[in-house]
N, C-alpha and C positions, 0 to 999 in steps of 0.2 A: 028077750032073754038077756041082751047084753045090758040092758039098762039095770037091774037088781043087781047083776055082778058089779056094774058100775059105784051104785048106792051102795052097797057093802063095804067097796073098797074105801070108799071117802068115807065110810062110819069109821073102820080100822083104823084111816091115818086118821080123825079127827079123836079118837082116842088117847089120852095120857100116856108117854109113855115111859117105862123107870127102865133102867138102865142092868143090863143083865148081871154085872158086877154085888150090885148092890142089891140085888134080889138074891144073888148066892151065900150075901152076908145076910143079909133078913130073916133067910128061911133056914139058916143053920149051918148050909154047906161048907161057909169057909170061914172063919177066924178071923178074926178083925186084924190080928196080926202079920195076916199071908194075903191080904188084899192090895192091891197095886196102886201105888198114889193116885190116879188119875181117882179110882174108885173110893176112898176116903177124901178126898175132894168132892166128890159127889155125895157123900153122905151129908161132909160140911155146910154145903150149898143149900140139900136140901133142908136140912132142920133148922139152917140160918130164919127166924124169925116167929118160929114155932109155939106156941104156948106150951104144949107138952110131948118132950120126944115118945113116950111111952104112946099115949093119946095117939100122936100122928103115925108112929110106925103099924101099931095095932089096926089104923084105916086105910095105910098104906096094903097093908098083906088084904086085910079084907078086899078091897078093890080090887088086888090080883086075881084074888080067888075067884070073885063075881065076875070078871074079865071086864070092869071098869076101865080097868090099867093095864096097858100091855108090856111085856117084858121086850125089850128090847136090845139085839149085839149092838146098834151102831148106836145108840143114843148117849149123847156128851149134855149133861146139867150144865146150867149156865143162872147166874145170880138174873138173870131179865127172862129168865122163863120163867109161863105161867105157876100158882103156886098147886102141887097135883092136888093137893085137899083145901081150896081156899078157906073153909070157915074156921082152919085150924090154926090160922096165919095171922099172925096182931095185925 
């Protein structure tokens, strides 16, 4: 029994994860204008190299939804993380 709990957990963290700021911007909750710099630095970060923000946002939410992507309170975007949607990435 503990080994499935185990494998579950590691599918979890091997999971994408976006950043709970930036999911309250995506999904409507807060205003681009009432987000807290760390969180618009995290937008930054992630459209940094994008073909198209519309494109990428639109498969960002979808991912959430499918639980691709997990929402995240501790998670910090950093330019040397991987990209969450690579084929959307020049």
């Amino acid at each position: 029994m503990a080994r499935p709990l185990r494998r579950e957990a590691r599918q979890r963290r091997a999971r994408p994860q976006l950043a709970i700021g930036v999911w309250e911007w995506l999904s409507g909750k807060k205003p681009y204008e009432e987000l807290p710099d760390d969180t618009k630095f995290d937008l930054l970060i992630l459209t940094s190299g994008v073909r198209s923000e519309k494109e990428f946002w639109d498969r960002i939410t979808a991912a959430v939804k499918a639980g691709e992507i997990e929402i995240s309170t501790e998670k910090e975007h950093y330019a040397a993380d991987p990209p969450l949607i690579p084929d959307l990435v020049r």
